[in-house]
C-alpha positions, -999 to 999 in steps of 0.1 A, spaced: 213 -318 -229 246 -317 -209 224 -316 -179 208 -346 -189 235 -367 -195 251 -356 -162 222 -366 -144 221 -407 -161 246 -421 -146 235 -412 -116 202 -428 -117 211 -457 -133 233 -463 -100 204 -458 -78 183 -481 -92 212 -506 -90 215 -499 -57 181 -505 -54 179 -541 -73 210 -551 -52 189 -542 -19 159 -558 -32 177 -591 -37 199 -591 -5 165 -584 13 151 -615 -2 181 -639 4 181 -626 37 144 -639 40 151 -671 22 180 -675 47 155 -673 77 131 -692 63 158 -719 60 167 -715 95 132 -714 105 125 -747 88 157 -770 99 147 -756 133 111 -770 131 122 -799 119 135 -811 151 99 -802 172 107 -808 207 144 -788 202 122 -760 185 97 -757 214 120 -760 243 142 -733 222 114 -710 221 99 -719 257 138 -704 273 132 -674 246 96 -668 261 106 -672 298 136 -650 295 113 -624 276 86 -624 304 113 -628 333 127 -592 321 92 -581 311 80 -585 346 114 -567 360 107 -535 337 74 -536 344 82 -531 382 105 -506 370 81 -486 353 54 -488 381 80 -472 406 88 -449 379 54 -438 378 50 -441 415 80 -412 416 72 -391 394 38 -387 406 40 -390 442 79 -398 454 99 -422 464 103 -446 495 68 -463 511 40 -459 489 16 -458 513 29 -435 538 40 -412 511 2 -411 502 -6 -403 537 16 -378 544 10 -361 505 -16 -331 509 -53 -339 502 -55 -320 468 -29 -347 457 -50 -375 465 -79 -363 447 -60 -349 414 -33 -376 411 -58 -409 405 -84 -383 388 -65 -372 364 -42 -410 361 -72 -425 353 -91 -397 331 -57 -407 308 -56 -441 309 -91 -447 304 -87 -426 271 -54 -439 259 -67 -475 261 -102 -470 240 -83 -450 215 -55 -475 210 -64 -511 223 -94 -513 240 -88 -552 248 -59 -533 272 -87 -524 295 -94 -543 326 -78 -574 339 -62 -590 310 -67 -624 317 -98 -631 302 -89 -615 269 -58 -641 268 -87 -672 279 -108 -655 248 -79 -654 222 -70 -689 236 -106 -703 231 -115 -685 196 -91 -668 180 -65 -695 178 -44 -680 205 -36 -648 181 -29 -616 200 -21 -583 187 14 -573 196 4 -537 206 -12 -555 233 20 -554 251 35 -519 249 -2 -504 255 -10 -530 284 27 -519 299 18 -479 300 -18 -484 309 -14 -506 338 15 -491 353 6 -459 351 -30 -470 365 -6 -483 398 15 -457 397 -15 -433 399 -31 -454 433 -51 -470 414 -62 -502 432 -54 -529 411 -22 -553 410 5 -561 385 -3 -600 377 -31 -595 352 -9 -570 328 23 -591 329 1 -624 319 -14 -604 286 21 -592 276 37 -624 286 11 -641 264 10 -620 237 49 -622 232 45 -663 231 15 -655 210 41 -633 188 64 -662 188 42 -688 173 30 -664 146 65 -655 133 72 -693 136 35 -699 121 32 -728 142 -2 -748 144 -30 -743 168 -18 -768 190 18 -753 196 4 -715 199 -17 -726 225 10 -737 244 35 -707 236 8 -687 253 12 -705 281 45 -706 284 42 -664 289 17 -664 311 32 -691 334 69 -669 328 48 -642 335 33 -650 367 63 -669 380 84 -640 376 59 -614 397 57 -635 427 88 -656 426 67 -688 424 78 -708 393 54 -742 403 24 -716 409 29 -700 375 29 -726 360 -2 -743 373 -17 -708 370 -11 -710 331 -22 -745 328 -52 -743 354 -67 -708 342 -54 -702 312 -52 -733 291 -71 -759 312 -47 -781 299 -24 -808 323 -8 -829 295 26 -838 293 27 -818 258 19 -789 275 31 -786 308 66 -796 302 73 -762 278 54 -740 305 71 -756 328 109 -745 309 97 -708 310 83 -709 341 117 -714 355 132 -693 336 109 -665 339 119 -670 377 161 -671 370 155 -636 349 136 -624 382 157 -633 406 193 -625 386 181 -588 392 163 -587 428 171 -616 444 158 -647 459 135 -638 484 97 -649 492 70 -623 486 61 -621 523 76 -631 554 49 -653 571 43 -659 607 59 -690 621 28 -716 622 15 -749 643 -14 -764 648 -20 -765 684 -49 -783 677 -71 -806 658 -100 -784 665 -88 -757 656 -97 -764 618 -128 -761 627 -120 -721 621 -101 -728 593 -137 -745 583 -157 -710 591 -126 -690 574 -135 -713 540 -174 -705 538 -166 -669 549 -138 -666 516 -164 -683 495 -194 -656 506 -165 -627 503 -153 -638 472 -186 -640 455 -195 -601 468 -160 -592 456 -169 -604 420 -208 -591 423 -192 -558 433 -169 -560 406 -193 -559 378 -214 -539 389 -193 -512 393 -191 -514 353 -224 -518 347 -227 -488 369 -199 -465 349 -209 -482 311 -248 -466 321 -230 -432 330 -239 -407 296 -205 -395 297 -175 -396 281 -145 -422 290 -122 -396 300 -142 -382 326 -154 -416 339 -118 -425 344 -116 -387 363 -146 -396 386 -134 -436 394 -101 -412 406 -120 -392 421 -135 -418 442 -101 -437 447 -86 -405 460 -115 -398 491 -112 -431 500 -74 -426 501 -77 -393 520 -84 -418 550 -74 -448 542 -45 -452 515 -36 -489 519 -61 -493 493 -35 -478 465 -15 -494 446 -14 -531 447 -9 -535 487 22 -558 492 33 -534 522 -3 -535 539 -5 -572 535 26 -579 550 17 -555 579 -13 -577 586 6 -609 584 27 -599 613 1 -584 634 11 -551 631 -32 -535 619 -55 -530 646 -86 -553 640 -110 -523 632 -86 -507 602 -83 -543 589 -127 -545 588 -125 -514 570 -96 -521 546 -114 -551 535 -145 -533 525 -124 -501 508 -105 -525 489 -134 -545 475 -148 -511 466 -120 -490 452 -108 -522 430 -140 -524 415 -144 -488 412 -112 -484 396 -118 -514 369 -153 -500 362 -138 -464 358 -114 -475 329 -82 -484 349 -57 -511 337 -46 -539 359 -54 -573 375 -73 -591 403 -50 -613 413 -35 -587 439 -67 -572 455 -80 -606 460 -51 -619 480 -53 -584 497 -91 -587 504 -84 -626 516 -56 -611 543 -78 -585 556 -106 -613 561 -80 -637 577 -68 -615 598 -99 -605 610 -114 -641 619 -78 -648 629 -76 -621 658 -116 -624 664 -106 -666 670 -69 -657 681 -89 -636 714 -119 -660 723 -96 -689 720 -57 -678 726 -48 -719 733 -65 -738 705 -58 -714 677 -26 -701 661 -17 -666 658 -39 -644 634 -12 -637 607 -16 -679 606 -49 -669 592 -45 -640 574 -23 -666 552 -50 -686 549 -75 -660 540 -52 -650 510 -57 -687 494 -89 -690 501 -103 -657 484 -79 -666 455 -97 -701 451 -132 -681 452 -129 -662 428 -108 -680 404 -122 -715 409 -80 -721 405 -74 -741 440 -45 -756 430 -27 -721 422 -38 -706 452 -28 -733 476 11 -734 456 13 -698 454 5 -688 491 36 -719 495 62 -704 472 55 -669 480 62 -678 521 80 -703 515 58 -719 545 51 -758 545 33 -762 575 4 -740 567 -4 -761 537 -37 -783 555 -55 -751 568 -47 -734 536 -64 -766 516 -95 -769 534 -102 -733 535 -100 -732 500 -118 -760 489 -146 -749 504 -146 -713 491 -144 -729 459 -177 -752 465 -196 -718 478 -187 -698 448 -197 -725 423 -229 -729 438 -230 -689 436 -215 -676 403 -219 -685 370 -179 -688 362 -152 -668 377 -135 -638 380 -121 -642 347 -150 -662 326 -179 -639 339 -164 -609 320 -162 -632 289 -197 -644 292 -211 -606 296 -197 -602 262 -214 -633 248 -184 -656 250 -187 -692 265 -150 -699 266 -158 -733 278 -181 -739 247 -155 -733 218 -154 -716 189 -182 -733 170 -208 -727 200 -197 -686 202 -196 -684 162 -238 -699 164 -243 -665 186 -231 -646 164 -258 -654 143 -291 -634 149 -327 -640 137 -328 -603 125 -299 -608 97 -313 -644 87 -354 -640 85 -369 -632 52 -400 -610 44 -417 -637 19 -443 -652 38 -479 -662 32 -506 -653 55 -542 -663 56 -573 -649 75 -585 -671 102 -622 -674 86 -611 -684 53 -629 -716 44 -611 -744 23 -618 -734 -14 -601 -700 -4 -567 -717 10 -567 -737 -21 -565 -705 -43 -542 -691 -20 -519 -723 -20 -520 -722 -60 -506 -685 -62 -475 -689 -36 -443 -710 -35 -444 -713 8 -447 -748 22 -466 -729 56 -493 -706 59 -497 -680 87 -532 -680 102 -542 -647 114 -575 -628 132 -591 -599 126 -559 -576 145 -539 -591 119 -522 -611 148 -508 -651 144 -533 -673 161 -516 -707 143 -501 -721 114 -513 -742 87 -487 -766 69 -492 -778 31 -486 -809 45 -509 -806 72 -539 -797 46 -528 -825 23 -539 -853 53 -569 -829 57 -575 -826 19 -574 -869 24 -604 -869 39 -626 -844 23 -659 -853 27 -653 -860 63 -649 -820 68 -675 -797 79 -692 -776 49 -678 -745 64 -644 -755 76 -623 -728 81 -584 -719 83 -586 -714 122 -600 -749 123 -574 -767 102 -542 -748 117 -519 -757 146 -525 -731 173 -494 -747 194 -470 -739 167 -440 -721 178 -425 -686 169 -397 -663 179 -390 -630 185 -360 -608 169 -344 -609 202 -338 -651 205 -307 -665 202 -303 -688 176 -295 -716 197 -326 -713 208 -344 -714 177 -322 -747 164 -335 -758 198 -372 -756 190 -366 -770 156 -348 -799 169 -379 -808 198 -408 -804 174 -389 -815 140 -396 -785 120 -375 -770 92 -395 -732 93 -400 -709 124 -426 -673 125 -410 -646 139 -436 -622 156 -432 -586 166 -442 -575 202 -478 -568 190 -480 -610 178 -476 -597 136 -457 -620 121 -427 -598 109 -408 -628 86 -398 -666 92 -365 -684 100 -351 -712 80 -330 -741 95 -310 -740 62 -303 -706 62 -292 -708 96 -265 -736 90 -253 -722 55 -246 -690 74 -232 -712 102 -208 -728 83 -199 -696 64 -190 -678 97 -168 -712 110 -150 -714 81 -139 -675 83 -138 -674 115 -116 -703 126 -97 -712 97 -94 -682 76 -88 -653 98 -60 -681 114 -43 -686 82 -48 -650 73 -31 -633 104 2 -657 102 6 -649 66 18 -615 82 47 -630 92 56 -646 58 77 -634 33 68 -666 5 61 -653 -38 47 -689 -38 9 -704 -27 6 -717 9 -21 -742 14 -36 -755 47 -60 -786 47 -85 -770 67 -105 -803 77 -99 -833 55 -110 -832 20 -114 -791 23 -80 -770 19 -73 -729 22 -52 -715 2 -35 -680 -5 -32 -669 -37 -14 -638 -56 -40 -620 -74 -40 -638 -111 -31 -616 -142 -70 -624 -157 -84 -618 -124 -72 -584 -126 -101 -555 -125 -127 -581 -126 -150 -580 -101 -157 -612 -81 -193 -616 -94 -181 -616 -130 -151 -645 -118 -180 -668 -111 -151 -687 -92 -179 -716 -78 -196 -722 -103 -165 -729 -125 -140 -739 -104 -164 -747 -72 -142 -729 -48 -151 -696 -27 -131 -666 -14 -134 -657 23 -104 -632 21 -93 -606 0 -59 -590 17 -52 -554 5 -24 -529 18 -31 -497 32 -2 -480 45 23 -506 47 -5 -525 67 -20 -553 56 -58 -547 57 -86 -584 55 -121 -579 44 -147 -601 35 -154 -600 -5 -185 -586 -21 -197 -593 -59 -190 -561 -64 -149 -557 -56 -129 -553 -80 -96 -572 -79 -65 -552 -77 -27 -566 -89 -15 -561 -54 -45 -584 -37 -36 -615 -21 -65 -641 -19 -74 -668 4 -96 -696 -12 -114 -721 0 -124 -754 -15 -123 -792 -16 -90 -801 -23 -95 -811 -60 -110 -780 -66 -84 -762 -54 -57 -781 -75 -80 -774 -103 -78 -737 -98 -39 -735 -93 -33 -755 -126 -52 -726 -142 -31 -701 -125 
């Protein structure tokens, strides 16, 4: 008893230590939220404000970022030149190092964000186009490691592509805590990826055009003012720690000559030829290493593998290749290392994307442009030493122009190859060349560098949301079983018995093999029916029905399908096996129920869903997701409470769905997409959708 009465007091104060926590916790939230709300009140203060915050981020992302790639460069190898530290380190090191760098990577990015893989760019232009610009903040901790230590390793990759993705996904951070709309997280997005850029090459007007070029394709005043802000800033941060000084030291340049842009003419259609192999190569190398029956740890270990013969002779291809660039610039690589650096670096960049490595294009293709520069340049430079500048002239050229080809981003390449040489006079060569690299790749890809890896996935970034939500869609999870068949030889009386015993509005003629040889319409045997006694006594199925009538396969895309539908003005489409059995039919009602479904969930939902995570609100939030429809989020309702969502009948008494039922699971919050069967917890939020008047109907019954 004593004991007992010892112990009260005690937890009486712990659970009023608690309460007091409790409610300081959510007066500190109230107070942000306060904050948060006079600050957004004022909307071009608010988005200059957080346009500094995101170019200040980036500017001293970028800065550790190099950081870390040296760290890994020294702890690997050692410190000083990279590449002669390679070349002077013992073969066995040249294979194990990038075997082994990559064998890790590979498997720490599938394991913990596989979106960390590759490039980075496109999966910013992907989130950008589709998912409302939302990017998972682990994006930038994971893309950090992975990329740097895929560098750091020799892999041969550069450093733009990573700091983009965790630029972005910090401005992408930004506009989730701040929930801003669509619009405005768009544009936060930029702003990193312009800080980001800006800050690896010391180029402030090239990041931003890079941002709104590439990323956003996007030159309004709205947006390219905030970019803009964190551009410069990105570059301040950059420079504050290692000064102001140009990327490269470029030769001194003049035209001697008019005609000498005649070369600079050849140099363009030569960038636009390279470029396109560089991107063929690229992908192909992954289609090459996906095919591999292996797992991803020991593709990585044989892309390393690779990297590290090719090293054994030749390791300028390592690492991003500032120092071998330069070198060629100023003349200093004899013309046939130059030939073969521009092959091995094609290669080993595509090798070590394909393998698994982290890290970007940006590099390698101003590396591979040099290389070819400088090769026309001392070709030209020694047939014609008084008409043509000297070949480093060129080997700046050949950087813009590769850059253009396989970006189909002109205007970046032509302002970054300025800023990072701080060289004014080169700027006419440099614009013809790439312009016309541009116009040979267009006429050669199907997208760039960026939007090819996007449309190998299935995504048409330039198509939107709604377009890449309709291929989701497949025939196989929207045909249904119930059809009616009929035998080719049956005569009239036997389709009208058929007719009378099935609910179908078209019959599937069929021959002996059970295959589709046409189809007969109700409405089609009405007009026949019209003019009975005109028919032949023994008119038969095979006569009455269509044998034009269309029919799919399980493996068309349902663009193609509304397509056919649309041309021949048909509601109902057979789907036919290999053999020619018809295996079910395709409805153009079921197809745009299960459309809209999808666009709803998709583009609204998982938007209003994801920057809920950032709120700390007890009361309903409601969006109007197009006008007369709202989304709302809901606390789980007392009489909703272990009732399943079948039993709620929520449209047909309230006529309102739910696309979202939000559940935690280990402090996470966890979305899934409801089933009649769930049972509704306390702790489930909801998100609702509805017209609005069914939605105020609902909350005045909450």
């Amino acid at each position: 008893m004593t004991r007992q009465t010892k112990h009260r007091p005690i937890k009486k104060e712990k659970i009023h230590e608690l309460r007091t926590f409790i409610r300081r916790r959510k007066r500190f939230y109230e107070i942000i939220q306060q904050i948060l709300s006079s600050l957004k009140s004022n909307d071009q203060l608010f988005v200059i404000i957080i346009a500094v915050l995101i170019g200040i981020f980036a500017g001293y992302i970028a800065a550790g970022f190099r950081l870390l790639i040296q760290f890994f460069q020294t702890a690997l190898w050692q410190s000083g030149s990279f590449v002669e530290i390679v070349r002077e380190s013992p073969f066995w090191m040249k294979l194990l190092i990038p075997a082994v760098g990559l064998g890790v990577v590979a498997k720490f990015v599938q394991m913990l964000a596989p979106e960390a893989k590759g490039h980075g760019v496109p999966e910013v232009m992907e989130a950008v186009a589709l998912r409302n610009g939302f990017i998972r903040m682990r994006v930038v901790l994971i893309k950090a490691l992975a990329s740097a230590a895929t560098i750091g390793a020799g892999g041969s990759v550069g450093r733009e592509g990573p700091i983009v993705q965790i630029g972005s996904a910090f401005g992408s951070a930004m506009g989730q805590i701040f929930q801003v709309p669509q619009r405005r997280m768009r544009t936060f997005i930029g702003c990193g990826a312009a800080a980001g850029i800006a800050a690896t090459f010391n180029a402030p007007i090239a990041g931003a055009i890079f941002a709104s070029e590439i990323i956003l394709g996007d030159f309004s005043v709205r947006a390219i003012g905030p970019i803009m802000i964190s551009s410069v800033f990105g570059t301040v941060i950059i420079r504050s720690i290692f000064g102001d000084f140009p990327a490269f030291i470029p030769p001194i340049y003049t035209m001697k000559t008019p005609y000498e842009i005649i070369f600079y003419v050849i140099l363009g259609i030569c960038a636009g030829l390279v470029g396109w192999l560089f991107v063929k190569t690229l992908y192909k190398s992954e289609d090459v290493f996906d095919s591999l029956k292996i797992s991803t740890t020991l593709k990585g270990v044989v892309g390393g593998l690779i990297i590290g013969v090719i090293a054994i002779f030749f390791p300028e291809i390592m690492g991003v290749g500032y120092e071998t660039m330069g070198n060629v610039l100023t003349e200093q690589l004899p013309f046939y290392l130059i030939i073969i650096l521009l092959a091995a670096k094609l290669f080993a960049t595509s090798i070590t994307l394909g393998a698994g490595g982290s890290g970007g294009v940006f590099a390698p293709s101003l590396f591979i442009g040099s290389m070819l520069g400088g090769m026309i340049g001392l070709l030209v430079h020694t047939l014609f030493p008084a008409i043509t500048a000297s070949p480093g002239a060129y080997a700046l050229v050949g950087m813009a122009a590769v850059v253009a080809a396989t970006t189909h981003a002109p205007i970046t390449a032509i302002l970054i190859i300025f800023e990072m040489t701080s060289e004014y006079n080169v700027i006419l060569p440099v614009m013809i060349s790439s312009i016309l690299a541009l116009v040979i790749t267009t006429r050669m890809l199907d997208g760039t560098i960026y939007t090819i890896k996007l449309k190998r996935r299935g995504v048409d970034i330039h198509g939107g949301a709604d377009v890449n939500i309709m291929k989701q869609l497949s025939i196989s999870q929207l045909k249904k079983q119930m059809i009616s068949t009929i035998d080719e030889k049956a005569v009239i009386s036997d389709f009208m018995e058929a007719l009378s015993s099935s609910s179908n509005s078209i019959f599937y003629v069929c021959d002996e093999q059970k295959k589709m040889s046409g189809a007969l319409t109700t409405d089609a045997f009405r007009r026949y029916l019209n003019r009975f006694e005109e028919l032949p006594e023994h008119t038969t199925a095979h006569d009455m029905a269509n044998p034009e009538y269309p029919s799919v396969r399980d493996d068309t895309p349902i663009p193609e399908v509304m397509r056919m539908m649309t041309e021949r003005d048909i509601d109902i489409i057979p789907v036919l096996d290999d053999q020619g059995h018809v295996t079910g039919q395709i409805n153009r009602q079921d197809i745009i129920r299960c459309y809209q479904d999808l666009l709803v969930q998709t583009h609204s939902a998982s938007t209003l869903a994801t920057s809920m995570k950032y709120a700390y609100k007890h009361y309903h939030e409601k969006t109007e997701v197009f006008p007369g429809y709202s989304m709302i989020r809901i606390e789980t309702p007392t009489s909703f409470v272990g009732k399943t969502i079948g039993s709620l009948k929520l449209r047909s008494r309230y006529n309102v769905d739910i696309l979202i039922i939000r559940r935690t699971n280990k402090n996470k919050f966890v979305d899934s997409m409801p089933k009649s069967t769930d049972k509704l917890r306390q702790e489930d939020q909801l998100i609702v959708f509805g017209e609005n008047k069914s939605v105020e109907k609902l909350l005045a019954v909450l």
